[in-house]
N, CA and C atoms of all chains as a GROMACS GRO file, in nm:
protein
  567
    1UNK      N    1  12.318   9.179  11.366
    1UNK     CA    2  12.435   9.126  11.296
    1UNK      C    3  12.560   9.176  11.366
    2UNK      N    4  12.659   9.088  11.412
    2UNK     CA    5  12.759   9.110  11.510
    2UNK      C    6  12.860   9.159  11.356
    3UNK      N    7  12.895   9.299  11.441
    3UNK     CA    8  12.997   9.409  11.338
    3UNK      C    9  13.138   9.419  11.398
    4UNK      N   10  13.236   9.345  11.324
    4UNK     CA   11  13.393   9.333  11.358
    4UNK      C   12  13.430   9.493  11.315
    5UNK      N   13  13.382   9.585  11.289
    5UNK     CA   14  13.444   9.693  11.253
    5UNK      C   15  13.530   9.706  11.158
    6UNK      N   16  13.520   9.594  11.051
    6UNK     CA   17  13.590   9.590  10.927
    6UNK      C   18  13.516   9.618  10.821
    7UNK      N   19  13.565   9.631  10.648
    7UNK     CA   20  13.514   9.651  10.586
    7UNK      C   21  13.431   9.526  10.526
    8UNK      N   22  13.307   9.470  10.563
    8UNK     CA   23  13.240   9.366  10.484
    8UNK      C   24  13.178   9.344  10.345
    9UNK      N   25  13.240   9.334  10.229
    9UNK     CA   26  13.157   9.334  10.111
    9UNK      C   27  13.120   9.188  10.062
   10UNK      N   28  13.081   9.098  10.207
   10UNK     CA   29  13.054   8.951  10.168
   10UNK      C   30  12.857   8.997  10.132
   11UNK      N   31  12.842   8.897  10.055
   11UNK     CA   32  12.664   8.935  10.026
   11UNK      C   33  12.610   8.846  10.154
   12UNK      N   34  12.530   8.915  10.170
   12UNK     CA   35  12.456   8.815  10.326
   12UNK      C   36  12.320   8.844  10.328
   13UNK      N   37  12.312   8.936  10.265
   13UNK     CA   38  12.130   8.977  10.261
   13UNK      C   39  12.082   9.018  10.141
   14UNK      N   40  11.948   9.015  10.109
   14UNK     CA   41  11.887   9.098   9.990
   14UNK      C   42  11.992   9.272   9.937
   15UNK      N   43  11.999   9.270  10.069
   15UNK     CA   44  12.057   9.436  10.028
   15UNK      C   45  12.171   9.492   9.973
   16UNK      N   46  12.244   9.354   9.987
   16UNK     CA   47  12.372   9.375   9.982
   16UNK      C   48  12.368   9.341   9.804
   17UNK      N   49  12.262   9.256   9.787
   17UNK     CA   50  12.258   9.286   9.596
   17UNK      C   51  12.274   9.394   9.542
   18UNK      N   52  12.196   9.453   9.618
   18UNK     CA   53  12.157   9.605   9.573
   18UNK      C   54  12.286   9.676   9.579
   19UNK      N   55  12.356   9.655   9.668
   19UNK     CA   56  12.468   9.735   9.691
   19UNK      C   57  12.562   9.650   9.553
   20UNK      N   58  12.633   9.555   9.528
   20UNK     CA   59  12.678   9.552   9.424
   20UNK      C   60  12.639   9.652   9.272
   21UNK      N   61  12.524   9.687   9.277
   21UNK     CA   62  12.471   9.753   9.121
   21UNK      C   63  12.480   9.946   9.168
   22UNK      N   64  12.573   9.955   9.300
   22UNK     CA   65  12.581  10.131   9.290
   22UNK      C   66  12.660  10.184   9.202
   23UNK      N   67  12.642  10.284   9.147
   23UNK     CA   68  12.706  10.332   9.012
   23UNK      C   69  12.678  10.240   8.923
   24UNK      N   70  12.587  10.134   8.937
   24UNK     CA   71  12.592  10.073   8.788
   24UNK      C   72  12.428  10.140   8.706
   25UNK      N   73  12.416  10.075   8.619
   25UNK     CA   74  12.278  10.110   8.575
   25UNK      C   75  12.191   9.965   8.609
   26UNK      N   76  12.060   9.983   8.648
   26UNK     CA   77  11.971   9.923   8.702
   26UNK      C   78  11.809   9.937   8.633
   27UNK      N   79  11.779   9.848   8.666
   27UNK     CA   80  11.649   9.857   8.609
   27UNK      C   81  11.513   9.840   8.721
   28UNK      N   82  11.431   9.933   8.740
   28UNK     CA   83  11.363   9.923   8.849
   28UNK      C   84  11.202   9.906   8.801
   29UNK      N   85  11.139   9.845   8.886
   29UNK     CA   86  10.989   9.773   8.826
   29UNK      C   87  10.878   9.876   8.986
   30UNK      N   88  10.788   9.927   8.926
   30UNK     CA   89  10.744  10.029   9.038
   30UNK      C   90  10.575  10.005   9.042
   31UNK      N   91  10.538  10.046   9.122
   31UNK     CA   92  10.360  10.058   9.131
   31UNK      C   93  10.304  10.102   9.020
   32UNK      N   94  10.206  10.093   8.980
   32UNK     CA   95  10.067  10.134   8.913
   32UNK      C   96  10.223  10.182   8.776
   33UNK      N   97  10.249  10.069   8.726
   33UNK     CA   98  10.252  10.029   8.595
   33UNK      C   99  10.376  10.104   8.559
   34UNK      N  100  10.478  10.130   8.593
   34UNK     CA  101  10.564  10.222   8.598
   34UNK      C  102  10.731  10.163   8.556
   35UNK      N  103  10.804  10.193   8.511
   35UNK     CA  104  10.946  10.106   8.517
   35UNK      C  105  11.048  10.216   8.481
   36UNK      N  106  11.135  10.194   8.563
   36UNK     CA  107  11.244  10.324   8.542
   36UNK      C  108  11.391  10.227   8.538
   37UNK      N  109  11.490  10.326   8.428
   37UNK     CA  110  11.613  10.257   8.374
   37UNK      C  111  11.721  10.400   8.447
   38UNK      N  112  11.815  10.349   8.503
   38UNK     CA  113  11.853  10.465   8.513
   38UNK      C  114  11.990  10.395   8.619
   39UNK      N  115  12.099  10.480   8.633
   39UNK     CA  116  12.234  10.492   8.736
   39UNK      C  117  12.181  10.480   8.866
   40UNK      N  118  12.203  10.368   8.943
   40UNK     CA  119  12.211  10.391   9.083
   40UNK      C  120  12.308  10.466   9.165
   41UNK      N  121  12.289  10.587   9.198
   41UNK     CA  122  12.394  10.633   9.312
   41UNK      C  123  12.349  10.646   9.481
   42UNK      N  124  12.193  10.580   9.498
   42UNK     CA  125  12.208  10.584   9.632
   42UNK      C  126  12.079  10.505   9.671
   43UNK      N  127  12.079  10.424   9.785
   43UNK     CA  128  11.967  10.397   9.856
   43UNK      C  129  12.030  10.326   9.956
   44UNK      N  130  11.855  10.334  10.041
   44UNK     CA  131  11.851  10.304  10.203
   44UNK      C  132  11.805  10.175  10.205
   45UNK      N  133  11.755  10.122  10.306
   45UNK     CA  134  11.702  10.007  10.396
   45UNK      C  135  11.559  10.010  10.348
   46UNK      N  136  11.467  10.159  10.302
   46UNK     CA  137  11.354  10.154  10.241
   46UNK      C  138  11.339  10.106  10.083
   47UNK      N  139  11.436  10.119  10.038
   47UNK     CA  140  11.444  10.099   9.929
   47UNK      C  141  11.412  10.261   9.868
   48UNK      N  142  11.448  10.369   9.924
   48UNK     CA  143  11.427  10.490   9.893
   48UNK      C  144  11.590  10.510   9.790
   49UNK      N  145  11.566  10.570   9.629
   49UNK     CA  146  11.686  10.541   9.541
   49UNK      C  147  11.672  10.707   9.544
   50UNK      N  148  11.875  10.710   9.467
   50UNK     CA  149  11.843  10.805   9.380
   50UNK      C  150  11.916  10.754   9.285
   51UNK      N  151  11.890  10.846   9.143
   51UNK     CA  152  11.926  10.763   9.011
   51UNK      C  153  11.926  10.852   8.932
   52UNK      N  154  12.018  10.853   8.846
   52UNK     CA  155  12.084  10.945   8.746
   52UNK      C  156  12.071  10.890   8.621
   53UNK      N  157  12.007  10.983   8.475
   53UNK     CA  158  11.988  10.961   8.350
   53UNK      C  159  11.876  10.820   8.382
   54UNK      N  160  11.766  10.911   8.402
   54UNK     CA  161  11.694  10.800   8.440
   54UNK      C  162  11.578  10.806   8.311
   55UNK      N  163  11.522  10.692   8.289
   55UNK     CA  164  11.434  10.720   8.128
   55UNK      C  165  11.314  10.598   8.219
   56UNK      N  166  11.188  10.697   8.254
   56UNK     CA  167  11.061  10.628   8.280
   56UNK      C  168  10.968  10.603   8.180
   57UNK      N  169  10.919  10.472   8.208
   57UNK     CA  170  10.843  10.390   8.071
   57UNK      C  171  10.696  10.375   8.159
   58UNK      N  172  10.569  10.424   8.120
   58UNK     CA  173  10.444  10.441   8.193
   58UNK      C  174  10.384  10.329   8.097
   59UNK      N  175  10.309  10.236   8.135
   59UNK     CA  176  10.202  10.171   8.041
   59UNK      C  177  10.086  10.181   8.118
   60UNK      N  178   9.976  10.194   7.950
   60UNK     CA  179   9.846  10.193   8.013
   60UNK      C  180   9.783  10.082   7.909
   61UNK      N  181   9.678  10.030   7.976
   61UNK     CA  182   9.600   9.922   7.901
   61UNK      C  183   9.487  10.004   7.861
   62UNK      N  184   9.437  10.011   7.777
   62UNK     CA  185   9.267  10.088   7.714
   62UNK      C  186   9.214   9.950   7.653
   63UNK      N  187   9.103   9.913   7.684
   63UNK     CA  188   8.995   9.803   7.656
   63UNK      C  189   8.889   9.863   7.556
   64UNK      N  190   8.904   9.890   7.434
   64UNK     CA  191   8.830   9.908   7.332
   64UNK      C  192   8.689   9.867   7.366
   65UNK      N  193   8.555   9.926   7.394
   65UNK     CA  194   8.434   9.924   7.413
   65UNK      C  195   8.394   9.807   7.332
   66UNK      N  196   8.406   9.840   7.164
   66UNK     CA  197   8.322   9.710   7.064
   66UNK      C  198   8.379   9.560   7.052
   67UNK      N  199   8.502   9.593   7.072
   67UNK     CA  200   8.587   9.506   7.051
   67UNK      C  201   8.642   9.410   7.138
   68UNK      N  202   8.659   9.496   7.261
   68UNK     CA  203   8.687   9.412   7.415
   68UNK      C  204   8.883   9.396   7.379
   69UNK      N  205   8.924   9.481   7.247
   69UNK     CA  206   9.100   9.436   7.226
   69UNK      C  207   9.163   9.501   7.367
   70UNK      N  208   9.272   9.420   7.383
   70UNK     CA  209   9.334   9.512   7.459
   70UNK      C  210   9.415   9.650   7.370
   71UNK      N  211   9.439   9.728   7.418
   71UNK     CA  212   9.544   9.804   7.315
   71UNK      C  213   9.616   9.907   7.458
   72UNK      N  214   9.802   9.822   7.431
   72UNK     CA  215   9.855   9.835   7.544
   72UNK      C  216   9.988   9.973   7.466
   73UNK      N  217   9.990  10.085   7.596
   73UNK     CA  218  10.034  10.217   7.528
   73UNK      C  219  10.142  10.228   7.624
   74UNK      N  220  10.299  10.294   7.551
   74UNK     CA  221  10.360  10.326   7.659
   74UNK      C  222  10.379  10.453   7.655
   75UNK      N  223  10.457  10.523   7.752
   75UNK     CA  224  10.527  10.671   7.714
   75UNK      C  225  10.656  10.674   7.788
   76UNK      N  226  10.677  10.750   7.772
   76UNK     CA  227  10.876  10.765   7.780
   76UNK      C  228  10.931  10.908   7.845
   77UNK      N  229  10.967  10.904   7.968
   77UNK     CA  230  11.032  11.002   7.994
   77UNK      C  231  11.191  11.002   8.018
   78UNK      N  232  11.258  11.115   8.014
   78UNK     CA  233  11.346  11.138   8.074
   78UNK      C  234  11.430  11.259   8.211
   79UNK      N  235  11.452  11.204   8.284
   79UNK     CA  236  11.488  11.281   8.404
   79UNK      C  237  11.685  11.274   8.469
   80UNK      N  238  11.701  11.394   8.471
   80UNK     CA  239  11.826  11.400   8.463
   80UNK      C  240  11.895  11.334   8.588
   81UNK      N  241  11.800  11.328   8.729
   81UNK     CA  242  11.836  11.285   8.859
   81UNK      C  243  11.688  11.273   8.971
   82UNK      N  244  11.673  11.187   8.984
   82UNK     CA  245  11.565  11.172   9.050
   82UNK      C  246  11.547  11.082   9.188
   83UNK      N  247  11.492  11.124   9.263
   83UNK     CA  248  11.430  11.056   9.416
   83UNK      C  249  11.374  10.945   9.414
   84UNK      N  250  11.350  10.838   9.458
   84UNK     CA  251  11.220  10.739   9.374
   84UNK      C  252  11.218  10.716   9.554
   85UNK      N  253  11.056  10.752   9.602
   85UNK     CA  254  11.065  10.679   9.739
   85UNK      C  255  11.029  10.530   9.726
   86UNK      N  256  11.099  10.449   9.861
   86UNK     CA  257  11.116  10.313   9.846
   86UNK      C  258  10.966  10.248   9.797
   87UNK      N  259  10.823  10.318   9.914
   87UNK     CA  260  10.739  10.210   9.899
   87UNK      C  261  10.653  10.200   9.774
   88UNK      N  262  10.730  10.315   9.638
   88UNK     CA  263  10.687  10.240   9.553
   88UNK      C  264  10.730  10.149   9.494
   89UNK      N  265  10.882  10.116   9.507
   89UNK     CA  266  10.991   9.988   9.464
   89UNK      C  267  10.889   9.832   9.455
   90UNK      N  268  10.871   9.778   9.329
   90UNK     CA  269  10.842   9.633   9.317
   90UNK      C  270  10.935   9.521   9.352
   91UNK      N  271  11.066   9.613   9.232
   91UNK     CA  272  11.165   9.509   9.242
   91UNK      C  273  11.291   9.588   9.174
   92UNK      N  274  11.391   9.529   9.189
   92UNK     CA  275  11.555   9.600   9.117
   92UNK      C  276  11.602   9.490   9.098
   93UNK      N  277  11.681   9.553   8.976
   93UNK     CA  278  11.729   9.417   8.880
   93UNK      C  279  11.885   9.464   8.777
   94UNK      N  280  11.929   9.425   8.747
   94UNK     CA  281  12.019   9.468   8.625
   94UNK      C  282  11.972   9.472   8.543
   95UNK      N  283  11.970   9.574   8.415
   95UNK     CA  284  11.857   9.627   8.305
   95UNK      C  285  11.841   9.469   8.219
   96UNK      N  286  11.747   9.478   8.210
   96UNK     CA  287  11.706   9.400   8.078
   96UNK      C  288  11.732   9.388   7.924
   97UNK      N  289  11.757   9.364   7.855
   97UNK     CA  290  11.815   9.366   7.746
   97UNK      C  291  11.698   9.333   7.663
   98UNK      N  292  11.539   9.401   7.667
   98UNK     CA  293  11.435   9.326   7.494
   98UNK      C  294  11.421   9.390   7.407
   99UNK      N  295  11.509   9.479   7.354
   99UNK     CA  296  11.497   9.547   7.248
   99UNK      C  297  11.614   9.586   7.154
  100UNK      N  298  11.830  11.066  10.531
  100UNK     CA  299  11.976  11.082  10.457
  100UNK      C  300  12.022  11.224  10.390
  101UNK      N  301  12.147  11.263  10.526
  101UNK     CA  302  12.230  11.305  10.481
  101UNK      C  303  12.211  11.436  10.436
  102UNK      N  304  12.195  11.402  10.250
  102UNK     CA  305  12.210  11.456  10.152
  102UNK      C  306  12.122  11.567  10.144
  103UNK      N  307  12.041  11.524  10.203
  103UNK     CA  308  11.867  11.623  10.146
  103UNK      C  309  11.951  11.782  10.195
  104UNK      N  310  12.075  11.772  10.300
  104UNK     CA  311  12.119  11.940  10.357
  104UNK      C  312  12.124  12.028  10.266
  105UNK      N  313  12.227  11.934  10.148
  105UNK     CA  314  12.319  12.006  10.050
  105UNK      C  315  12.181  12.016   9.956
  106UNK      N  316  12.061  12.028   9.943
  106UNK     CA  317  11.926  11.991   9.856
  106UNK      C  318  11.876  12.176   9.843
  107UNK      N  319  11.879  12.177  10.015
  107UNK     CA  320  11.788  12.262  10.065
  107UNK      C  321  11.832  12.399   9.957
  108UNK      N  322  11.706  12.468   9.940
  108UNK     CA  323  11.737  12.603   9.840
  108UNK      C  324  11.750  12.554   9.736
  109UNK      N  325  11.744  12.444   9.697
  109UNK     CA  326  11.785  12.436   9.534
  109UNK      C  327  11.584  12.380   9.473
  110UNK      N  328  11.582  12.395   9.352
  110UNK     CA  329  11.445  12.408   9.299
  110UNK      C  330  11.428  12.281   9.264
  111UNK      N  331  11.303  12.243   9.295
  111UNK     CA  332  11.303  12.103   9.327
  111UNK      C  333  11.168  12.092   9.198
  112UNK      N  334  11.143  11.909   9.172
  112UNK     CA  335  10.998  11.895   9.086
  112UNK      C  336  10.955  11.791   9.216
  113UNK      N  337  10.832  11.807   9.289
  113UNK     CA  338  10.773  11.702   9.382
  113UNK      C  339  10.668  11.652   9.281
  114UNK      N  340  10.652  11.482   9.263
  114UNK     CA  341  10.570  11.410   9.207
  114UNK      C  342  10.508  11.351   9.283
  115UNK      N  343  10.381  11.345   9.287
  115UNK     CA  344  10.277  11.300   9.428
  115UNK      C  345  10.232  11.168   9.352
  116UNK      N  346  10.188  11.039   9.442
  116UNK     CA  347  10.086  10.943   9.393
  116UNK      C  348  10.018  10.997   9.285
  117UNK      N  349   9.916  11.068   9.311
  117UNK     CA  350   9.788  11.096   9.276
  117UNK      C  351   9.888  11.177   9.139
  118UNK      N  352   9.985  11.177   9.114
  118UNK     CA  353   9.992  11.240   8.982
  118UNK      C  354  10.058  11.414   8.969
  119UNK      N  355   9.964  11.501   9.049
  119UNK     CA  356  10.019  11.600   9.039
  119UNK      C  357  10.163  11.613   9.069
  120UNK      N  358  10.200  11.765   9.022
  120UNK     CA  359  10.378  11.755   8.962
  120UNK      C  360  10.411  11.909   9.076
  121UNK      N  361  10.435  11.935   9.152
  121UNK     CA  362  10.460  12.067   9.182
  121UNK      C  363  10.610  12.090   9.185
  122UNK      N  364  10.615  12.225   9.156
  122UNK     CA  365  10.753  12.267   9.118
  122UNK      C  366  10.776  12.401   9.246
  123UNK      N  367  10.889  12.402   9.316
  123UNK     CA  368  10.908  12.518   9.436
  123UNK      C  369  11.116  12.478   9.496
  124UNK      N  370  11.070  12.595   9.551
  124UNK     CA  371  11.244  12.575   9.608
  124UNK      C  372  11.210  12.479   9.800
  125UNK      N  373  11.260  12.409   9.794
  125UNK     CA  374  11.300  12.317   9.869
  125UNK      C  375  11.340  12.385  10.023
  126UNK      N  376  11.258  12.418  10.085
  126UNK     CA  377  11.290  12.457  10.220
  126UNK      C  378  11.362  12.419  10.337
  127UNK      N  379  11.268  12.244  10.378
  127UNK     CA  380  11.291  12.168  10.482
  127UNK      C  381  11.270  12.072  10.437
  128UNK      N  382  11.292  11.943  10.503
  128UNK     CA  383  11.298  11.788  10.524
  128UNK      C  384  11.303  11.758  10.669
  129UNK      N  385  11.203  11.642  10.683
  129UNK     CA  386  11.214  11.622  10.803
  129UNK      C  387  11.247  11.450  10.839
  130UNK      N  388  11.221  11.370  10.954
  130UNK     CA  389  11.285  11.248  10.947
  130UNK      C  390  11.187  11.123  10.850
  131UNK      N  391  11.082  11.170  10.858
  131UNK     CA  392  10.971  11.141  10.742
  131UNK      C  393  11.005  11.143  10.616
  132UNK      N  394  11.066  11.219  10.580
  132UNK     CA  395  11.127  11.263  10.418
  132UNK      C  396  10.968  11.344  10.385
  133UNK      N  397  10.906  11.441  10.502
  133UNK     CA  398  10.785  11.540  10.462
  133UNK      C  399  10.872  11.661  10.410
  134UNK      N  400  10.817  11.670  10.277
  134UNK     CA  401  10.879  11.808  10.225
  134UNK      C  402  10.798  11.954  10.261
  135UNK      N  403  10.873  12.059  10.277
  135UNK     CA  404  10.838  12.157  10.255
  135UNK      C  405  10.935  12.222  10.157
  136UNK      N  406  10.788  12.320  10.076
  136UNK     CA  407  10.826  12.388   9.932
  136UNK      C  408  10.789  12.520   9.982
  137UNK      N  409  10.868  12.611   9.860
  137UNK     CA  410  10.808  12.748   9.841
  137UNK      C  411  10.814  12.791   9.780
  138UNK      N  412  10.739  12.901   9.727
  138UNK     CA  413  10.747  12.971   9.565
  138UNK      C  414  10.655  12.880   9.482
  139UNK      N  415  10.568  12.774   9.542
  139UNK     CA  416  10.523  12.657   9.476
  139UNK      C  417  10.407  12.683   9.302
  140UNK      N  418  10.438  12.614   9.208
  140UNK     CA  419  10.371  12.635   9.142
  140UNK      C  420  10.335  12.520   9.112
  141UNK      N  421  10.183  12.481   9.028
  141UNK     CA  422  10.174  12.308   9.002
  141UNK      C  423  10.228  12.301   8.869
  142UNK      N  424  10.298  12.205   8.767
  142UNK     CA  425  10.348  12.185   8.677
  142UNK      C  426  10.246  12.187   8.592
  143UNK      N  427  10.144  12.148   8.548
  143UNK     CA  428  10.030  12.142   8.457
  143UNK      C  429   9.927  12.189   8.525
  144UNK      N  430   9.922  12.354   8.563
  144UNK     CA  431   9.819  12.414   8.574
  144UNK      C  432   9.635  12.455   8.522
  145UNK      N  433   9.635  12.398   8.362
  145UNK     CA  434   9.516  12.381   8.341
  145UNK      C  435   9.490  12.270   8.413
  146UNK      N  436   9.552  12.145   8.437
  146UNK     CA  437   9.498  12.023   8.481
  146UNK      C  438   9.436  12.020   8.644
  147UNK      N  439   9.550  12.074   8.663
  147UNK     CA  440   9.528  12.091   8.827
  147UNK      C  441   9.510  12.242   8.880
  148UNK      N  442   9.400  12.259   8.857
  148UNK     CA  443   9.383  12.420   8.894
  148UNK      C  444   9.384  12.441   9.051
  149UNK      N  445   9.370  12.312   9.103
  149UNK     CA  446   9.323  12.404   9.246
  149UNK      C  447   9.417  12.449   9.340
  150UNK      N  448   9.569  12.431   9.312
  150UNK     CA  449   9.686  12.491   9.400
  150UNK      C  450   9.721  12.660   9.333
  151UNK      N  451   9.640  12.697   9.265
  151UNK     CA  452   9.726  12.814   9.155
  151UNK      C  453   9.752  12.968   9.260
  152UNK      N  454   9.704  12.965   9.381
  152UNK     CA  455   9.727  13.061   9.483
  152UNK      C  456   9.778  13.017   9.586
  153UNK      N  457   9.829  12.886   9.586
  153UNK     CA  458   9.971  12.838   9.681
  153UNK      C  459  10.066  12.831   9.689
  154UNK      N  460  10.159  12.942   9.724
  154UNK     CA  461  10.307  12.948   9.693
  154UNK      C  462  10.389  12.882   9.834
  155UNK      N  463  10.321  12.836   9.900
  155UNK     CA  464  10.390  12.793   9.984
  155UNK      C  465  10.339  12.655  10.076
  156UNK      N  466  10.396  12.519  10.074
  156UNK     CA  467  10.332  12.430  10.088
  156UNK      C  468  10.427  12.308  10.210
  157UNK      N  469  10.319  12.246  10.290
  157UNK     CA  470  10.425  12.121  10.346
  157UNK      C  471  10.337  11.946  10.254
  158UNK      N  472  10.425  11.885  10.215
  158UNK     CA  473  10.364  11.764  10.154
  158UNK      C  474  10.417  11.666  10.248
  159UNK      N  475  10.278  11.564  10.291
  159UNK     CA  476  10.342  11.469  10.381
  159UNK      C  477  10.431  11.367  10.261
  160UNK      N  478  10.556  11.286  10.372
  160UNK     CA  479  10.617  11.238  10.280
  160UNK      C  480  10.583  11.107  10.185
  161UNK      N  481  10.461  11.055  10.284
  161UNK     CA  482  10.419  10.906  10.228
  161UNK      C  483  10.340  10.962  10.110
  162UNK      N  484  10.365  11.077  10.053
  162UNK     CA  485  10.229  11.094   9.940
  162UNK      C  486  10.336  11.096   9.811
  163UNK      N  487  10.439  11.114   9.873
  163UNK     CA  488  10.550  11.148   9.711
  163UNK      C  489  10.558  11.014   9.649
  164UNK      N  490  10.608  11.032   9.545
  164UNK     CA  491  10.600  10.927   9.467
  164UNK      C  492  10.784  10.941   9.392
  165UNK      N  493  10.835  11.091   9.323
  165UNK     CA  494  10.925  11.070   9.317
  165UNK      C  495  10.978  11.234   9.298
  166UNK      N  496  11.089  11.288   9.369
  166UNK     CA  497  11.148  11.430   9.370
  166UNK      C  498  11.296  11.444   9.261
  167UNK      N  499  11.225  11.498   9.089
  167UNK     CA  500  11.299  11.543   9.039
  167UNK      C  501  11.453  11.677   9.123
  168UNK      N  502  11.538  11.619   9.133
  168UNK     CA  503  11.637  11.672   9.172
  168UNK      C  504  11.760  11.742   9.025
  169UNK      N  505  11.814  11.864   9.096
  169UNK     CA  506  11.875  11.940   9.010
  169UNK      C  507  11.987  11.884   8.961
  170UNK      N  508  12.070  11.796   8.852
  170UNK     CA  509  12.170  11.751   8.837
  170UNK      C  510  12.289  11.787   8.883
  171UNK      N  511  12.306  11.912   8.874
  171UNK     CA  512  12.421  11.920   8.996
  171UNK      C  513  12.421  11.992   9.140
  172UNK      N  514  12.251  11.924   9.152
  172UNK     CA  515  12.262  11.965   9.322
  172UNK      C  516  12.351  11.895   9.415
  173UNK      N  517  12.384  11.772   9.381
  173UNK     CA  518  12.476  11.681   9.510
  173UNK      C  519  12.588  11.627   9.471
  174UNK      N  520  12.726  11.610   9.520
  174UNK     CA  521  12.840  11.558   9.500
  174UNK      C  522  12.762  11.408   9.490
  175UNK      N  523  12.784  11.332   9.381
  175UNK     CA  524  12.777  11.189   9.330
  175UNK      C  525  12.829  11.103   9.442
  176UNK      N  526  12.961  11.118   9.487
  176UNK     CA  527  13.063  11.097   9.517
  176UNK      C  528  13.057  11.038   9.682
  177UNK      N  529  13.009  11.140   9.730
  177UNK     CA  530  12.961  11.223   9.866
  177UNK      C  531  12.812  11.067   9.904
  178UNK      N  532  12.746  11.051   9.754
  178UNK     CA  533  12.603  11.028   9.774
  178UNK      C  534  12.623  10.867   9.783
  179UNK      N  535  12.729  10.812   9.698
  179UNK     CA  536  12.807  10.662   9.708
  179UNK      C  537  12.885  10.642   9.836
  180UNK      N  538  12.949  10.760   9.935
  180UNK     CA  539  13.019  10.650  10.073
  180UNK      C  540  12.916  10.668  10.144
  181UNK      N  541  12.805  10.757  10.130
  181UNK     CA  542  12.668  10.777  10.278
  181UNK      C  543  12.607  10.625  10.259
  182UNK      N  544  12.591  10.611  10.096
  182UNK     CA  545  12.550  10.469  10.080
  182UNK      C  546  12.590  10.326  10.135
  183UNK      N  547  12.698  10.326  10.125
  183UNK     CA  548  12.790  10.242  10.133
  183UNK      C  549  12.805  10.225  10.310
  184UNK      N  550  12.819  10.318  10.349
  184UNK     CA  551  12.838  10.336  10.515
  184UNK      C  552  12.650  10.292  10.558
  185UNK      N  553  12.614  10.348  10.504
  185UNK     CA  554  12.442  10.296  10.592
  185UNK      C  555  12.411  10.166  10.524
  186UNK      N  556  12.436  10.106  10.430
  186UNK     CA  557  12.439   9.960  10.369
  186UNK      C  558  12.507   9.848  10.427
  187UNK      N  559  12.611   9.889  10.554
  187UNK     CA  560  12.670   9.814  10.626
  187UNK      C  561  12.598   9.800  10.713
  188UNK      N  562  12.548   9.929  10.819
  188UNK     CA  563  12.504   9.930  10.920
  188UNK      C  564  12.364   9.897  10.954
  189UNK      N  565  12.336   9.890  10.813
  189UNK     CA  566  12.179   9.846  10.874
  189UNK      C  567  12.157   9.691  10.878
   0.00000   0.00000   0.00000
């Protein structure tokens, strides 16, 4: 990408989404069932974040033996500032609003 | 990035794939983002017994999953223009 040495905040790529939501709050979708809400204050080209007042939501599915029900469980953390490396990133989004 | 300088010495939580939680002061970083810890203890020691005589550890970086950081280990501030400057350039 040919660089005039100016300041560019035109969107031109995926990344540059990302860059609109710094300092905002974000909502991030992660591997093996994972979703974290939290302040963006930083990431790379890996998608490696860091994120402030961050509240992680874990779900697990348990398949009841007699029954075959699903019965779907979450849990809830909170972390005051955290690392998230990129290649577990699914996806980033502006938080969701279902509750 | 950067930041990890102003990191070093401060007490870190490393969260691995596989789950385990280890807790140690933050030594080195390398261009990998491979941590080295020390003072290491595992966070849920009945669970994970088998580090309980390792106080000192290197974790490759592709195994982390996510590094609880100290809230006021890093200028905010500092962590938004590194962003902003490598968000152009790449």
């Amino acid at each position: 990408m040919a660089s005039t040495g100016e300041e560019d905040s035109a969107v031109k790529e995926p990344l540059d989404l990302i860059r609109l939501s710094l300092d905002e709050r974000i909502y991030v979708k992660l591997r093996a069932d994972r979703e974290l809400r939290g302040k963006l204050h930083a990431y790379d080209q890996h998608l490696n974040m860091i994120l402030g007042d961050v509240e992680e939501v874990t779900t697990t599915v348990e398949i009841d033996d007699e029954t075959y029900e699903e019965i779907v469980r979450t849990s809830k953390r909170q972390i005051p500032f955290l690392f998230v490396r990129g290649d577990g990133v699914i996806l980033v989004s502006p938080p969701l609003r279902t509750s | 990035m950067d930041a990890t300088e102003e990191l070093v010495g401060k007490e870190v939580t490393v969260e691995l794939k596989n789950d385990l939680a280890i807790r140690g002061t933050l030594h080195s970083v390398d261009q990998y983002l491979n941590i080295k810890l020390e003072n290491t203890r595992v966070v849920d020691q009945v669970k994970y017994p088998h580090m309980l005589s390792v106080r000192n550890c290197f974790i490759r970086g592709s195994v982390v999953r996510y590094v609880q950081l100290p809230p006021d280990g890093v200028d905010i501030e500092i962590l938004h223009d590194a962003t902003r400057r490598e968000a152009r350039g790449s």
